[in-house]
C-alpha positions as CSV (number, residue, x, y, z in Angstrom):
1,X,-2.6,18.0,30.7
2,X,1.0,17.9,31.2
3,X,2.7,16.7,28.0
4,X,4.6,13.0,27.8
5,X,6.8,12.9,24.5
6,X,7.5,9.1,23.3
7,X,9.1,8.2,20.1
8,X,8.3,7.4,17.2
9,X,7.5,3.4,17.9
10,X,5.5,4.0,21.0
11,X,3.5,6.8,19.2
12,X,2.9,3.9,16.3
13,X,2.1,1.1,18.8
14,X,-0.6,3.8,20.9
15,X,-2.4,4.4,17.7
16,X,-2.5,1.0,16.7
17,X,-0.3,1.4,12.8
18,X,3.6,0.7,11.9
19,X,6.3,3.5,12.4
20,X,6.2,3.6,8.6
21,X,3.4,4.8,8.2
22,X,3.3,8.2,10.6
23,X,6.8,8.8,8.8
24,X,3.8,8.5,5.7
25,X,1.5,10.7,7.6
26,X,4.7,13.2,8.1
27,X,5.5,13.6,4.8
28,X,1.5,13.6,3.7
29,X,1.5,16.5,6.7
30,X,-1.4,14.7,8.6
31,X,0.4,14.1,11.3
32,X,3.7,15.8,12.3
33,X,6.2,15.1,15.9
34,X,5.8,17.8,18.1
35,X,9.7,17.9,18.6
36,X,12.8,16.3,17.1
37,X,16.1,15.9,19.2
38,X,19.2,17.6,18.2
39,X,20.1,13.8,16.6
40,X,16.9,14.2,14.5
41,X,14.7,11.3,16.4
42,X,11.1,12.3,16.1
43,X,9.4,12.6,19.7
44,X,5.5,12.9,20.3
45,X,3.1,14.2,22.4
46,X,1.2,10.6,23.6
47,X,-1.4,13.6,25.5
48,X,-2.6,14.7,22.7
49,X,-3.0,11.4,20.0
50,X,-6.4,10.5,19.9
51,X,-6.3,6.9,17.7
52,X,-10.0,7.6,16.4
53,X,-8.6,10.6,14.9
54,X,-6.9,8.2,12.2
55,X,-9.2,5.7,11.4
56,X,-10.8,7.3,8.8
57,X,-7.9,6.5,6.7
58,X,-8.5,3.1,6.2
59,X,-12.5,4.3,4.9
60,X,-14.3,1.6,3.3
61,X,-11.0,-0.8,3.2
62,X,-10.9,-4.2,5.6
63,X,-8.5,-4.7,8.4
64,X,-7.2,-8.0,7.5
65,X,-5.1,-10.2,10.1
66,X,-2.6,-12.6,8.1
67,X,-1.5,-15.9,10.0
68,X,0.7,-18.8,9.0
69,X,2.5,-21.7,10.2
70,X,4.8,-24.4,8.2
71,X,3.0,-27.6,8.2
72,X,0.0,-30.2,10.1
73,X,2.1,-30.2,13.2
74,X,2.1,-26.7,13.6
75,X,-1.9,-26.2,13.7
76,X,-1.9,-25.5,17.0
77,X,0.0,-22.1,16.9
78,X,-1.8,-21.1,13.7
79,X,-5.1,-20.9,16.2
80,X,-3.3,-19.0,18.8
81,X,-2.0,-16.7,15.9
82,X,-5.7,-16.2,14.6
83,X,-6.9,-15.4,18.6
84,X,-4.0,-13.0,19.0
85,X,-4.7,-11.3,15.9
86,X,-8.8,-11.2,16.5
87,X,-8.0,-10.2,20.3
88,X,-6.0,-7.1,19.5
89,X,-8.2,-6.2,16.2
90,X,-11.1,-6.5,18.6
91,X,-9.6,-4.4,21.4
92,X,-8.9,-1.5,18.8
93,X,-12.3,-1.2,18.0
94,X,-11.5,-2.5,14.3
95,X,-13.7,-4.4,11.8
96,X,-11.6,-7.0,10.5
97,X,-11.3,-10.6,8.7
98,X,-8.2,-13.0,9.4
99,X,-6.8,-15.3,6.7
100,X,-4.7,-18.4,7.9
101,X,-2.4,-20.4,5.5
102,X,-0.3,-23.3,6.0
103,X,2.9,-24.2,4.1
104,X,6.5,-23.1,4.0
105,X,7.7,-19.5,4.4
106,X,9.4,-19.8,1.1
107,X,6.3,-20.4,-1.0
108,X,5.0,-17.8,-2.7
109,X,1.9,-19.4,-4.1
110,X,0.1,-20.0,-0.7
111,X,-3.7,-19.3,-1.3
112,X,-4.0,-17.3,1.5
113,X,-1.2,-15.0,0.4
114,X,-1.7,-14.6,-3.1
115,X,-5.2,-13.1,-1.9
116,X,-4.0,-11.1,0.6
117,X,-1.6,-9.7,-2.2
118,X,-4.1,-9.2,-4.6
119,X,-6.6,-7.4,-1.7
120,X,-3.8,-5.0,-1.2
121,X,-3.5,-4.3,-5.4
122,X,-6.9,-3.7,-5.7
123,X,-7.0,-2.1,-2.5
124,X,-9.4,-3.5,-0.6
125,X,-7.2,-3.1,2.5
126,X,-6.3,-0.4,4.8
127,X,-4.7,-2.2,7.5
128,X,-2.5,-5.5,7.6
129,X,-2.0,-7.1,10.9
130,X,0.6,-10.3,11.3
131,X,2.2,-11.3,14.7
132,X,5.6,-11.3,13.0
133,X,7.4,-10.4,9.9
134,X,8.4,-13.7,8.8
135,X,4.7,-14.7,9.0
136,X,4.0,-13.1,5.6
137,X,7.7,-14.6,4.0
138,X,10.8,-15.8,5.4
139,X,12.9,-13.9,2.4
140,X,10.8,-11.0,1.1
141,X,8.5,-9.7,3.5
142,X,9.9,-6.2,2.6
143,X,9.1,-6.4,-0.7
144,X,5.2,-6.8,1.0
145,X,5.5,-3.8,2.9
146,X,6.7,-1.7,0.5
147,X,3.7,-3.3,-1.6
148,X,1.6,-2.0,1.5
149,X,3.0,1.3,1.9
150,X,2.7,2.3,-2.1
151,X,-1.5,1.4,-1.7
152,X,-1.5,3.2,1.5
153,X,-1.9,-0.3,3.5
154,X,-1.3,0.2,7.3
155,X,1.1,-2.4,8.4
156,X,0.8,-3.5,12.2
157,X,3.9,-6.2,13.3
158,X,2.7,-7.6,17.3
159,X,5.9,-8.7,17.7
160,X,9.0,-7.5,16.9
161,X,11.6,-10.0,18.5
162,X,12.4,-13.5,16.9
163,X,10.3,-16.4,16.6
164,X,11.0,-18.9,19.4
165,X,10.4,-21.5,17.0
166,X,12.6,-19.9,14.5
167,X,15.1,-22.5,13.6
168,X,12.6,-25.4,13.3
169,X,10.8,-23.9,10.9
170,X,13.4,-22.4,8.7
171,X,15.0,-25.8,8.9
172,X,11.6,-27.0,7.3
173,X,11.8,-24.2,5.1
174,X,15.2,-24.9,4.1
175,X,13.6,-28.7,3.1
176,X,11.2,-27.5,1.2
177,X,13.8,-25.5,-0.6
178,X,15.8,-28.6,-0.9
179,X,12.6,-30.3,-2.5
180,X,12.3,-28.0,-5.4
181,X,16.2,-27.4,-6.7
182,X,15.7,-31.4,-6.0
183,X,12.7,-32.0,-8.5
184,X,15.3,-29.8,-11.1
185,X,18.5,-31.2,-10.6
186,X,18.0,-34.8,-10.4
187,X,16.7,-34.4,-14.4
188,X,20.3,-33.6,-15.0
189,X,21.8,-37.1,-13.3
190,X,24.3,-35.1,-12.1
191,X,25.8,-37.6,-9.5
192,X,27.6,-35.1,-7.6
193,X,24.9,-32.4,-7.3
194,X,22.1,-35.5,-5.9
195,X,24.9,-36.7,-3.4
196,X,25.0,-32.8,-2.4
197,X,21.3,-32.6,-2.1
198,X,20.6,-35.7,0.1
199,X,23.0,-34.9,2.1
200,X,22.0,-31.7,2.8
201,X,18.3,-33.1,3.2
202,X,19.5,-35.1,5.9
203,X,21.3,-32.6,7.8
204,X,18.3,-30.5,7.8
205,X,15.7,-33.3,9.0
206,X,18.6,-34.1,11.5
207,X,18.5,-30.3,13.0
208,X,14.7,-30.6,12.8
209,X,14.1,-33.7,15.1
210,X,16.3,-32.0,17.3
């Protein structure tokens, strides 16, 4: 069989895990590129990667798809979320669960989350599946991955481009954002810092509505 070297993201996206984690399997010496180019860019054989070969690592532990959309108005792409995450979960032969939460990007106390966090602590997970990075947080998703990649927790992104939907939601983000230093600054009667917030309220529900 004549050989086919692809790098590193295509070797990640055939077996089905994140480029982190065969830069893991590297260092671990489970899986190491067949070549390097003279810039040091690993390159693998796609021939000879079998993805069965690897799913032993995540042994007893769930595949768990995570999904999440802003608010009520959203519901619609939360259930195409949840059938692309079953779909591709499905197609890779994996057994798997898919937790859906709504609320801002920004909140960190969304039920579905604080599970999915305290799955990965205890670890009950090998392998996280989201269709996009800011699905997890819109500021700190790295600190989840690195989270993921200390328990040995697989980390499979869908998509890697930008949300279409991107500024509506971080506008609503930015709102709910807005909402809290709101709740905290209007105990102070600070004229000047309420003036501030309502007027930035309105410039976000402004870009919202379009």
């Amino acid at each position: 069989m004549s050989r086919k070297l692809v790098g590193i993201q295509e070797a990640a996206t055939f077996l089905g895990v994140a480029a982190q984690t065969l830069r893991r399997w590297e260092r671990e010496g489970r899986l190491v590129p067949d070549e390097r180019t003279l810039g040091g860019r690993r390159r693998y054989d796609l021939s000879r990667l079998r993805p069965e070969q690897f799913r032993a690592a995540g042994d007893a532990r769930r595949t768990v798809g995570y999904a999440r959309v802003s608010g009520d108005d959203r519901k619609e792409d939360l259930a195409q979320q949840r059938q692309a995450l079953a779909l591709y979960c499905a197609r890779q032969g994996w057994t798997f669960e898919v937790i859906a939460d709504l609320g801002p990007g920004m909140d960190y106390h969304r039920p579905g989350l604080r599970r999915l966090l305290g799955d990965i602590i205890e670890a009950r997970i090998g392998r996280l599946v989201i269709t996009r990075k800011d699905r997890l947080l819109r500021l700190g998703a790295e600190l989840v991955f690195a989270l993921c990649e200390a328990r040995n927790v697989e980390v499979v992104i869908l998509n890697q481009g930008e949300d279409p939907d991107f500024e509506q939601e971080l506008a609503s983000d930015v709102l709910e954002l807005i909402a809290v230093f709101s709740a905290r600054l209007y105990g102070s009667r600070s004229h000047r810092s309420q003036t501030l917030l309502d007027d930035m309220r309105r410039a976000a529900e402004n870009f919202r509505s379009g």
